[in-house]
N, C-alpha and C positions, 0 to 999 in steps of 0.2 A: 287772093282771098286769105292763103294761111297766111300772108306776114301782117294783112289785115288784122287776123286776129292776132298774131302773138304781142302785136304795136296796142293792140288795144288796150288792156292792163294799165300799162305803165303811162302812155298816151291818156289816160282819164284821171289816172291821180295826178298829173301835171296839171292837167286844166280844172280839177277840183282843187288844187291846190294854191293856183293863182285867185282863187274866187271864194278863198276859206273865211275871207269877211264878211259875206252874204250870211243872212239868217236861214237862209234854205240850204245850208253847204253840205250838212247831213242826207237831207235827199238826193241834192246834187252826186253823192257819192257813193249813195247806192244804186241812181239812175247808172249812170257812167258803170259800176261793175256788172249791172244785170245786160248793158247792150255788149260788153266783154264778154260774157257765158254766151249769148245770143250770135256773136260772132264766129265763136270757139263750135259750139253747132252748127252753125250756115259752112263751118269748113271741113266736117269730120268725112264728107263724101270723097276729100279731095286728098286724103291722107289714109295712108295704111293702115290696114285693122288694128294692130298691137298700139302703133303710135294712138290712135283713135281710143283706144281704151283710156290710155294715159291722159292725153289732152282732156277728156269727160272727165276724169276723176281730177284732174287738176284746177279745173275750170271751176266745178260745182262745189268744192270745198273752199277751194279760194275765195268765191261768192260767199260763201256761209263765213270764213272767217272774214268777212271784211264787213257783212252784217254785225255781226258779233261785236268787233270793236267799233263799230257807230257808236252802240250802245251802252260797252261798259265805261268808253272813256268819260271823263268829262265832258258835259256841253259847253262848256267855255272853253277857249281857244286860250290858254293858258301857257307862255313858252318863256320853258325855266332857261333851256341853251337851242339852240339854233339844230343839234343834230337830233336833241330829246326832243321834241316838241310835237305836236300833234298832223300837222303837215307832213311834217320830216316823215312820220310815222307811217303815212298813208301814201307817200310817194315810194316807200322805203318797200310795203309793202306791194305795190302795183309791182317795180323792179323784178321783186321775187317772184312774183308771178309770171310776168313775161318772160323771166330767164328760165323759170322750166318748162312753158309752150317751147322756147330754142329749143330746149334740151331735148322733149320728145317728139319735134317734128323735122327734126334733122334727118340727113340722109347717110353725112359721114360721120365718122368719129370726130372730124375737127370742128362741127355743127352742136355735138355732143358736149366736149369739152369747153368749147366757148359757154354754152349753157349751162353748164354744172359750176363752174369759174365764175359766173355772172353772178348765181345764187351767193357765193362765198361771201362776193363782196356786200350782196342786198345783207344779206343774214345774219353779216357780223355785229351791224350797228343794232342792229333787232332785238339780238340777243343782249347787249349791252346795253337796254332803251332807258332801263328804268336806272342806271347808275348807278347804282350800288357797288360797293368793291368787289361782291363776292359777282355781279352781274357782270362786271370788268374783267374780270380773270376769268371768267367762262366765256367770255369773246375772244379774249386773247390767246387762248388753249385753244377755241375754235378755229382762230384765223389759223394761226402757226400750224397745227397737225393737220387742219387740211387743204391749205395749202402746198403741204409736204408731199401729202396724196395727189391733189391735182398736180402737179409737176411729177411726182414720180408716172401718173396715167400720159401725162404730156410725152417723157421717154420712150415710153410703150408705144403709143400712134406714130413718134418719129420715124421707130424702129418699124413698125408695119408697114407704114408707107414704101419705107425705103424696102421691105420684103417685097412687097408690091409690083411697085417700078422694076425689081429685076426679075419679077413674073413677067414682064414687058407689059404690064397693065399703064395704060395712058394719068401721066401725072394728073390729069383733074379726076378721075376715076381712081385713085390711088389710094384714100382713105373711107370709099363706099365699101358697107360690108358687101352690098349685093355683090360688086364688081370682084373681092375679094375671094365671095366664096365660089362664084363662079370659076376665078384660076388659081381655087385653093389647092390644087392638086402640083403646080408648078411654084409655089409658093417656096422660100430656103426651110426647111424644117427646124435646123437652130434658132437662125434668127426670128422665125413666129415665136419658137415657143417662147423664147426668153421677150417678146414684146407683148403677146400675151398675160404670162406673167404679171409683167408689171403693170397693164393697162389692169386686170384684176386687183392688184395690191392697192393701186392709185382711186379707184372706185369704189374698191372693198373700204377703205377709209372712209369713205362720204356717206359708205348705207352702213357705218357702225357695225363693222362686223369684227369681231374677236382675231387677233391681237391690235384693231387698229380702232379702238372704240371709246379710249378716254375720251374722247372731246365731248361724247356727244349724251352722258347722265347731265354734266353741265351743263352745258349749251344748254338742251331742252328742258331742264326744270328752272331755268332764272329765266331763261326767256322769257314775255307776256304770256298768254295761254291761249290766246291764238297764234301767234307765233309757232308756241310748240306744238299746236294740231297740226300747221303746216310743216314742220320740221320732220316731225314725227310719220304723220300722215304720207306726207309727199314728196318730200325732198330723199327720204332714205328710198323711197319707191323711185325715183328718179334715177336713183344711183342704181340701183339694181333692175331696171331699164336697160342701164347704159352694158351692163355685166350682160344682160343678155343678146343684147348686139354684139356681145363680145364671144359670146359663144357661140351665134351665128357662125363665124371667121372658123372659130377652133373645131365646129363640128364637122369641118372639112378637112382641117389641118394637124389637129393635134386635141383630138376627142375624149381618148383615154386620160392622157395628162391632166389638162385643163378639169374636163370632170372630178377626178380626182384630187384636186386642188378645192374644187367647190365643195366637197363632201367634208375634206378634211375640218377645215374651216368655217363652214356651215355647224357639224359637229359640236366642235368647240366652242364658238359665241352660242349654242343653246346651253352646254352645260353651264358653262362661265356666267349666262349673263341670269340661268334661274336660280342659282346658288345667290348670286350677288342681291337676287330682288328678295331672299332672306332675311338678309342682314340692312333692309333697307328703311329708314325711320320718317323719311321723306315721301308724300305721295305723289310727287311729280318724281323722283327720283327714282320710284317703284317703278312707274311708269315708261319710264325711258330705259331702265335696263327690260324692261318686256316688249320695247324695239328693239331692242336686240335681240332678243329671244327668238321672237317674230322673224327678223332678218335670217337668224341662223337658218330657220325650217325653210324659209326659202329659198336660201342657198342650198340646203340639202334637197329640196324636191327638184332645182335646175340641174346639181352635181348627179341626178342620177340619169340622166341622157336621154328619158322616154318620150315619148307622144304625152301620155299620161302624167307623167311628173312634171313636163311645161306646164300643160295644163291645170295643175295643182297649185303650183308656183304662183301662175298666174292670179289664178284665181284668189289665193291667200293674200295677195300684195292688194288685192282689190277691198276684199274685205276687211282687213288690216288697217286699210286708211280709213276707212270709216268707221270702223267700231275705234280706235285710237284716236283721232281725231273728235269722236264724240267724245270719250274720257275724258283728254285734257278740256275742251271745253266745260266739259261738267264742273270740274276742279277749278276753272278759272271763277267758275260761277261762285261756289262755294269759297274759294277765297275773298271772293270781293265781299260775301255775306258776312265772311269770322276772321276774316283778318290772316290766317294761317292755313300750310299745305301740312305741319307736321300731325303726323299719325296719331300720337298720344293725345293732341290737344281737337280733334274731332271726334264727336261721338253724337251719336241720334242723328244722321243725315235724314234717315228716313221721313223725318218730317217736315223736310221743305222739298220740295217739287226738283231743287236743283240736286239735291242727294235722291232720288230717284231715277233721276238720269244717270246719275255717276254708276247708281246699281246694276242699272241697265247695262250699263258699258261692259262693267267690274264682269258679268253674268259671259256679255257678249267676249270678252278676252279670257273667260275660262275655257272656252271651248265650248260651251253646250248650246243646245240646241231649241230655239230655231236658229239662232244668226249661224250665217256661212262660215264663219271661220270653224265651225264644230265639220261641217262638211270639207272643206279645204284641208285641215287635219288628217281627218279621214281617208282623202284621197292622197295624201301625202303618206300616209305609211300602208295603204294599198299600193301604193308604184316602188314604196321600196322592197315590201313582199314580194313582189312580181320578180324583182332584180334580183331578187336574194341578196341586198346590201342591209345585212344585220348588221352591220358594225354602228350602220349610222341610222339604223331603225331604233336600235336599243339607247343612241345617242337623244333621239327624238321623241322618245316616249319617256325614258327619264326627264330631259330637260320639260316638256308638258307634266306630267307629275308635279316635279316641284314647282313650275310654275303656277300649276292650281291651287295648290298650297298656299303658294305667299299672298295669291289675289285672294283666295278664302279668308283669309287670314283677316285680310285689308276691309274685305268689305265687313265681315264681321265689330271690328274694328270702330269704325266709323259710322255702320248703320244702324247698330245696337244701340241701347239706354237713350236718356236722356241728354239734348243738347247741354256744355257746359259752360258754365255763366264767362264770360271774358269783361275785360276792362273797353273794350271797343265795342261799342252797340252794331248791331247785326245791322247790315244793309241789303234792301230790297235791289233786284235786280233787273233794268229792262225790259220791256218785252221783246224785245228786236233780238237779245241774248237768247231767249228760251227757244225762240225761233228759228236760230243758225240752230244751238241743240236738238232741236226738234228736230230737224233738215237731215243731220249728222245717225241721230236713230233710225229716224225712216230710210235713208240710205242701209244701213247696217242691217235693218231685218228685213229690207226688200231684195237683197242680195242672198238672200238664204233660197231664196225662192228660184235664183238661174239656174242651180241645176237640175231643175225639174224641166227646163225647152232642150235651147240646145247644145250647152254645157250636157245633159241628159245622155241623148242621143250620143256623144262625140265619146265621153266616158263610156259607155258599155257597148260601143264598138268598139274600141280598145280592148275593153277587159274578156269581150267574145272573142277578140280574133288575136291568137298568142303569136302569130307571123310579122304580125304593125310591131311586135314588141322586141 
């Protein structure tokens, strides 16, 4: 049943693909992605909770972005080249999708990496759809840095493996973390740590975290904008997925280190990446350094080793894809209406329905409340209280500061005054478009709502019982 579903994705944009000369090819294509979700649920009994959380949020965004471009693309099947073209487009997309089902219903690390590697390939043409030169050199920055990264995560699992086997853990069993943390006590302590290491460095590239995060302002702001709800939204949750399987391993073997490695790092991509959303004149480029922002707090809520700080982690990656993934969608809307993402040349969004969503978003990535990322926040520098890691509390509540700042900033920006006039007439949008948006808010503020069951419960047994900690 899981490879049922993970085949399903990329298995539907093939056979919508062969039948894109039919006048029902659009239905045809969102039939084929809704029995893909439908599958992706008929299997989540069969796969472990954490994976289960990922596969849903992978599943239901995917859905919402592949509604989304029914909509904004052209209805004519119009092909300028063979790998641009609309087809291309929607096979390209299924791909991506089914390589992050690999990614988080894997069992080893080498299930992992084939998954995160599959996306690379899906994601590069993606990014480069629309041709452009500056779209070209953000695929191409994309492919090469991470690339660099998934080979350098590849060294890392070689090196495990081979730590492994000389725990006398059996070669098919050699890259499962279960198996791993089970005889992580007989494990070489050099050799983890330094595979470790790099299996973090090589991941840490893929979810955009500071120092290893050019690629990915690029990437994500020339990309289509469903693209980049999924880039944004999923693919950097992917990678930082894979970082927590990885911590699985180290929390047997090399706890202190590795932790500390997450904190540091974590650290650093919030301050870096909310200073840089200052200086930023691009609204998708705003955007994307505030995935990294995003990325840093959740490194820092995993680097600090609790019950509680998983749990925050968790839970911020969750919310994060969907308040981000609404954003860029908004903006995709909003481009397609004025023609332009730059800042100066937006003003009055408030009066179309798609800059209403965009506020929403803008609202939901400040932090406040109701959406969840105001509660995830929150629990994030409650676990670092607890730990007494000031270094990277004060790291965490600056880089949030300024990042409220520059989203205040933005939306001010763009939601005030009157629309102004441009040389290209406004274009109406879809209804299929407002729809995925719609899908993407209702996600974002119905997630405000889990910590009140059993995210509830699980946090203030934590915060009652100082012994769990």
């Amino acid at each position: 049943m899981i490879a049922l579903a993970v085949s399903a994705p990329f298995a539907g944009a093939l056979v919508a693909a062969a039948l894109y000369r039919l006048p029902s090819r659009r239905l045809i294509r969102g039939l084929l992605a809704a029995i893909a979700v439908a599958l992706a649920v008929a299997a989540l009994p069969a796969i472990d909770p954490l994976s289960a959380i990922f596969v849903a949020i992978v599943s239901i965004l995917s859905f919402l972005a592949t509604l989304y471009s029914l909509s904004i693309f052209p209805t004519t099947e119009h092909e300028q080249t063979r790998w641009s073209s609309r087809p291309a487009y929607f096979v390209l997309l299924g791909a991506f999708w089914s390589s992050m089902l690999v990614c988080v219903t894997s069992t080893t690390f080498s299930g992992v990496w084939i998954g995160i590697s599959a996306t690379t390939l899906a994601t590069t043409f993606l990014v480069g759809f629309s041709g452009g030169k500056a779209a070209l050199e953000a695929a191409w920055k994309y492919l090469m840095l991470c690339s660099f990264g998934i080979a350098i995560a590849l060294i890392g699992i070689l090196l495990l493996g081979r730590a492994g086997m000389s725990a006398h853990i059996a070669p098919a069993a050699a890259l499962s973390w279960d198996a791993l943390g089970a005889h992580g006590a007989r494990l070489p302590p050099d050799l983890t740590r330094v595979a470790l290491a790099l299996m973090l460095l090589g991941f840490g590239t893929k979810a955009g975290l500071v120092p290893m995060h050019a690629w990915l302002p690029d990437a994500h702001s020339k990309a289509p904008a469903p693209i980049s709800a999924l880039l944004s939204g999923l693919l950097v949750s992917c990678a930082l997925y894979a970082i927590v399987r990885v911590q699985h391993v180290a929390a047997v073997t090399a706890p202190g280190f590795f932790n500390a490695v997450l904190l540091c790092i974590g650290s650093l991509s919030v301050l870096v990446a909310a200073v840089l959303m200052l200086a930023q004149r691009d609204v998708k480029r705003l955007l994307s350094y505030s995935t990294v922002e995003h990325a840093g707090l959740i490194a820092i809520a995993l680097g600090l080793g609790t019950p509680l700080g998983a749990l925050a982690g968790l839970y911020h990656i969750v919310n994060h894809a969907f308040t981000k993934g609404l954003a860029f969608l908004a903006v995709g809307i909003v481009q397609h209406e004025r023609g332009t993402t730059t800042i100066g040349k937006l003003h009055g969004l408030w009066h179309a329905p798609s800059g209403k969503f965009f506020l929403v978003a803008l609202i939901g990535l400040m932090g406040l409340p109701p959406f969840g990322i105001f509660i995830s926040e929150l629990l994030i520098v409650v676990a670092a209280a607890l730990v007494h890691a000031w270094a990277a509390l004060a790291c965490a509540l600056t880089g949030i500061l300024i990042a409220f700042i520059a989203i205040v900033r933005l939306a001010i920006d763009t939601e005030s005054g009157g629309p102004r006039l441009s040389a290209a007439p406004a274009r109406r949008s879809p209804v299929p478009a407002f729809f995925a948006v719609s899908g993407s808010a209702a996600g974002a503020l119905l997630l405000s709502l889990a910590p009140f069951s059993s995210f509830a419960s699980k946090t203030l047994a934590l915060l009652a019982a100082p012994e769990a900690r």
